[in-house]
Structure formats: C-alpha cells, structure tokens
C-alpha positions in Angstrom: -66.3 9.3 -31.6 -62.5 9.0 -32.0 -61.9 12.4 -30.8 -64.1 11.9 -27.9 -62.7 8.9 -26.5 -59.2 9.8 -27.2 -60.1 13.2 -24.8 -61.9 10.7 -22.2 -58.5 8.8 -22.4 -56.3 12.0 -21.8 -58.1 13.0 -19.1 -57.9 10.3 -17.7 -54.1 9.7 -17.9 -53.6 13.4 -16.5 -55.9 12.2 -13.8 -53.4 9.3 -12.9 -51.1 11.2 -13.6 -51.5 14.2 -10.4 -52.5 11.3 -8.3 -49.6 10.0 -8.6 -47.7 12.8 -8.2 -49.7 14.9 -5.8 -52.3 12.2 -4.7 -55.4 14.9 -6.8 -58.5 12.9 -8.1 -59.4 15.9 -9.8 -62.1 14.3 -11.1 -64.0 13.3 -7.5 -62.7 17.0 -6.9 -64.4 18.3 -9.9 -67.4 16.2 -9.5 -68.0 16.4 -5.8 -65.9 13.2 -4.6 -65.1 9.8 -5.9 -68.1 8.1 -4.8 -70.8 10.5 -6.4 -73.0 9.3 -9.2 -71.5 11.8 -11.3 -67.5 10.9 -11.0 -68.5 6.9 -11.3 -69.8 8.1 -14.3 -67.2 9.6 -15.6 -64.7 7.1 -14.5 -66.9 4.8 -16.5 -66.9 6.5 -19.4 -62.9 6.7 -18.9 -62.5 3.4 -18.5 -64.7 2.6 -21.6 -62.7 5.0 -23.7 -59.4 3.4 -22.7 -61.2 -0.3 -23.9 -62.3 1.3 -27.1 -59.0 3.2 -27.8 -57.2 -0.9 -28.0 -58.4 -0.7 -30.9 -55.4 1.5 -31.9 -52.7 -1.1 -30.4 -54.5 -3.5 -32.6 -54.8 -1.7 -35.9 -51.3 -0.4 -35.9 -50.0 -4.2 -35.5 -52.2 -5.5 -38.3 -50.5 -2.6 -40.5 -47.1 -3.1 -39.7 -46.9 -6.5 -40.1 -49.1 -6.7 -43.4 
C-alpha cells in the first residue's frame, strides 16, 4: 500500500509538474480528457494518496523529536 500511494503521489507531482511547465494534463490526455469518469478517478485516487502519504510528515516529526 505504501508503494502504491507513494507512485499515485509521483505521478501526480510529475503531472503538476509538465502543467506547469508546458500546460500537459497528461493524465486527461492519457485518459481521454479531464472531465471523463476515468481521469476523475484517477485524480481521486491522487489526491487520496497525497492525504495518506501526511502520514510521513507526521511520523518523521514524532521521531525526531522523541
């Protein structure tokens, strides 16, 4: 489950990332647009990832300051 989100999370950062840059959704590209069912699900699942992946933030401070 780690492994999965923290690949949901790059992909989605390299997502932000050639927007950005070269204003690419490669997702809604990839998926047929950014309004399909498909790329809202994906986004979803992104944005769910990036939620679960706080945990790290958290975790880290609870270990450094113990």
């Amino acid at each position: 489950m780690n492994k999965f989100a923290l690949l949901l999370v790059i992909i989605g950062a390299l997502n932000w990332g050639l927007f950005g840059l070269f204003q690419i959704d490669l997702i809604g590209t990839l998926f047929g647009g950014a309004s399909t069912l498909a790329s809202r699900i994906v986004y979803t699942l992104i944005g769910l990832a990036g939620i679960y992946a706080i945990r790290y933030l958290i975790s880290e401070r609870e270990t450094e300051t113990t």
